[in-house]
C-alpha positions as CSV (number, residue, x, y, z in Angstrom):
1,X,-13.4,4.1,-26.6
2,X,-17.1,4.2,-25.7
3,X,-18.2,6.7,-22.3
4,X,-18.1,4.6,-19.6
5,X,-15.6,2.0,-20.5
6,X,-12.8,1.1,-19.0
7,X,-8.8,1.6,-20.2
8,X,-5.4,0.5,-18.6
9,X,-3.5,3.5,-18.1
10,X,0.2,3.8,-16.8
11,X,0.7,6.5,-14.5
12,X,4.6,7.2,-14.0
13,X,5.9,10.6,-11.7
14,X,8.8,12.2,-10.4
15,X,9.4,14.7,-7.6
16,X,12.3,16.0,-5.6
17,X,10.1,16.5,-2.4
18,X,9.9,13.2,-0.5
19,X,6.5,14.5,1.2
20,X,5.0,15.3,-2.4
21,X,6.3,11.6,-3.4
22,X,4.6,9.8,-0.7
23,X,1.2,12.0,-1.5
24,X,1.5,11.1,-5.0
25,X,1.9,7.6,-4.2
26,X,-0.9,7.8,-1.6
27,X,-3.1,9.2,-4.3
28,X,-2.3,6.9,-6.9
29,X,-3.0,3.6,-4.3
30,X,-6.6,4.7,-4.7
31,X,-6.2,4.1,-8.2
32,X,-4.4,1.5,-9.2
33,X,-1.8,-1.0,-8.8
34,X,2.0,-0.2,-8.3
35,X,4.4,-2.0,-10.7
36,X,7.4,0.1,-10.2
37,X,8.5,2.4,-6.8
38,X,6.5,5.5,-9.1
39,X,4.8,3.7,-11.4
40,X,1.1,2.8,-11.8
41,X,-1.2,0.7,-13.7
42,X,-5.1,1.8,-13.3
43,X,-7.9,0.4,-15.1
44,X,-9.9,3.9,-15.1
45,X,-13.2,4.8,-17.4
46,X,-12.7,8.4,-18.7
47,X,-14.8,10.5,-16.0
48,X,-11.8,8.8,-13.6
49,X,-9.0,9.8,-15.5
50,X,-10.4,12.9,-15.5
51,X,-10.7,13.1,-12.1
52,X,-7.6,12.0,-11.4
53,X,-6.1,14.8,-13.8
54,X,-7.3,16.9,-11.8
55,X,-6.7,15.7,-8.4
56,X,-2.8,15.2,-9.2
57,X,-2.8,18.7,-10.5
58,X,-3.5,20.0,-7.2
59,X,-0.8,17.7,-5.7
60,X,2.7,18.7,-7.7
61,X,4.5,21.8,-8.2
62,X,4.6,21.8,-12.2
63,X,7.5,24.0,-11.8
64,X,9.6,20.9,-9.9
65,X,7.2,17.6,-10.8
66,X,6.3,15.4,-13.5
67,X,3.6,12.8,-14.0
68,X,3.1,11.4,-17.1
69,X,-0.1,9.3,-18.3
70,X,-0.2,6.5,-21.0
71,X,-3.4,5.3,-22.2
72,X,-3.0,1.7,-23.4
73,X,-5.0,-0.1,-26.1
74,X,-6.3,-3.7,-24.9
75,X,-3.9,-5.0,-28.4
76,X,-1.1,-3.1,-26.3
77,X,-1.6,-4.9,-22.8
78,X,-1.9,-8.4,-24.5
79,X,1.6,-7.4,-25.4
80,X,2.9,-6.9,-22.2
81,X,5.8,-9.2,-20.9
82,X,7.0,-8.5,-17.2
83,X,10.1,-9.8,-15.8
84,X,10.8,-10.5,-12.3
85,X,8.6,-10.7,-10.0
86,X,4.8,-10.6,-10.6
87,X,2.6,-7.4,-10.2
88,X,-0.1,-7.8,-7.8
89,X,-3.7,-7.7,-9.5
90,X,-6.1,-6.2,-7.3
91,X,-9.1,-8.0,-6.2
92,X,-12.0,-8.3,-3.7
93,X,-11.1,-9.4,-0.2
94,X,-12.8,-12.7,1.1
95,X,-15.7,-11.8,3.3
96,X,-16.0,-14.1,6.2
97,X,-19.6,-14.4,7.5
């Protein structure tokens, strides 16, 4: 993947603490779209995913938490198939003037 570009990552986690769960959550909004109650799909360039690394570190006790991150390859979104109903794709809100 070249610097700069962008890759579809899932982002899946798991914590006891309801408080921790609803920061995580929060977090992740700013990042991507929810397709499960803690799962994530975030189209991120590689300083962002860093970034992110980071910022969920800060968030979870490792000794009680998990979050997981999948980088997928375009070949493996094409592949995709959802079920049910349809995850949201984020886009740019209609500006009124």
């Amino acid at each position: 993947m070249n610097a700069g570009t962008e890759q579809r990552w899932v982002v899946a986690y798991d914590s006891p603490c309801d408080k921790r769960r609803r920061k995580l959550a929060t977090l992740l909004e700013g990042y991507g779209v929810r397709v499960q109650h803690s799962v994530f799909e975030c189209q991120l360039r590689p300083e962002t995913v860093a970034q992110l690394q980071r910022r969920l570190q800060k968030l979870i006790r490792v000794e009680q938490d998990r979050v997981r991150l999948w980088p997928l390859s375009q070949r493996c979104c094409a592949r995709i198939v959802n079920l049910g109903l349809p995850v949201p794709v984020p886009g740019f809100p209609d500006i009124v003037i």
